[in-house]
C-alpha positions, 0 to 999 in steps of 0.5 A, a space after each residue: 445523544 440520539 443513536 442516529 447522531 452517534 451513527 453520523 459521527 462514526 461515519 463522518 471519522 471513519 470517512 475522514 479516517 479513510 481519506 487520510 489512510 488514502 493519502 497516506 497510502 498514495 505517499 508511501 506513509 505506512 500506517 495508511 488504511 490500518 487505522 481505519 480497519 482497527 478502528 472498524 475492528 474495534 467497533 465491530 468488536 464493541 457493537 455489531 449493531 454500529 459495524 457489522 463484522 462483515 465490513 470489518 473483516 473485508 476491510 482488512 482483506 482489502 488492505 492485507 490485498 494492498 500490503 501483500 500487492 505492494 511488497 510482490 509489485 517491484 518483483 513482479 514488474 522486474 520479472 516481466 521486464 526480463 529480470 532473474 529471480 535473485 534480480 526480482 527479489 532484490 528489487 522487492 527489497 530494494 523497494 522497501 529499503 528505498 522507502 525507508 530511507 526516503 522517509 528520512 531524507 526526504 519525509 512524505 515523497 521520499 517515501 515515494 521516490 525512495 522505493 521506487 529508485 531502490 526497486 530500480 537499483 536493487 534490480 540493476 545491480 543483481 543483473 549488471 553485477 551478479 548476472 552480467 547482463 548488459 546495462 540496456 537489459 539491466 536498465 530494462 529489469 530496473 524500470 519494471 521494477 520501479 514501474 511495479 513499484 509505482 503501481 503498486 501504490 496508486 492501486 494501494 490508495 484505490 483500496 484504501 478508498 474502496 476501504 473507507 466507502 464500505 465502512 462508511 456505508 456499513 455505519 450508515 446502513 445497520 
């Protein structure tokens, strides 16, 4: 088979490959972009000649960027809410526990749903109940936490694209 022929077929399922890890990225489905970078990885590992490690190496950047912003998002967001620091990290982990629970109840948008609501209910129960603000500023801390958290995953998915053009564009152009 021609080079060139493999070449297009490498960019055609790293494409695919990306666009599925955007999706899945947007709904909350862990995997996302890491089977893109492992395959980019694994071909830059094979043949430097078919994927520069340069492209690889970014494109774990990128979707290292994209984990470390999802999990920071929902204590961001509640912080600049108003919200204390044991207030900010629950609803870090309140986001990642209502993301793992909403995968079950409801697979694909409860991922969603899930981590924003346990973003919002990590942060309103450490300020009601641990801090005793009143429900107003604690209703506040919870919806920046869950706006961080929502966020967080439209910028994930905006990588997770940016991702999948670079390698593209890497197997097309070496």
């Amino acid at each position: 088979m021609p080079e060139w022929v493999i070449e297009i077929l490498l960019a055609t399922v790293l494409g695919i490959t990306s666009l599925i890890g955007a999706v899945l990225a947007l709904v909350g489905i862990p995997p996302g972009i890491w089977v893109a970078v492992v395959m980019a990885i694994g071909l830059a590992a094979y043949d430097t000649s078919i994927m520069p490690w340069s492209a690889a190496i970014a494109s774990l950047v990128l979707a290292g960027a994209g984990e470390v912003i999802e999990l920071l998002s929902g204590a961001v967001g509640a912080k600049k809410a108003g919200a204390s620091k044991s207030g900010a990290f629950v609803a870090m982990l309140g986001g990642i526990a209502g993301a793992i629970v909403g995968s079950f109840v409801f697979p694909i948008i409860g991922t969603i749903i899930g981590g924003l609501l346990g973003a919002w209910a990590g942060a309103v129960v450490v300020e009601k109940g641990v801090k005793s603000q009143d429900w107003k500023a604690a209703n506040k801390a919870g919806m920046g936490a869950a706006i961080g958290r929502l966020l967080s995953t439209i910028a994930k998915a905006v990588l997770a694209v940016i991702v999948g053009v670079i390698l593209v564009i890497a197997v097309l152009t070496t």
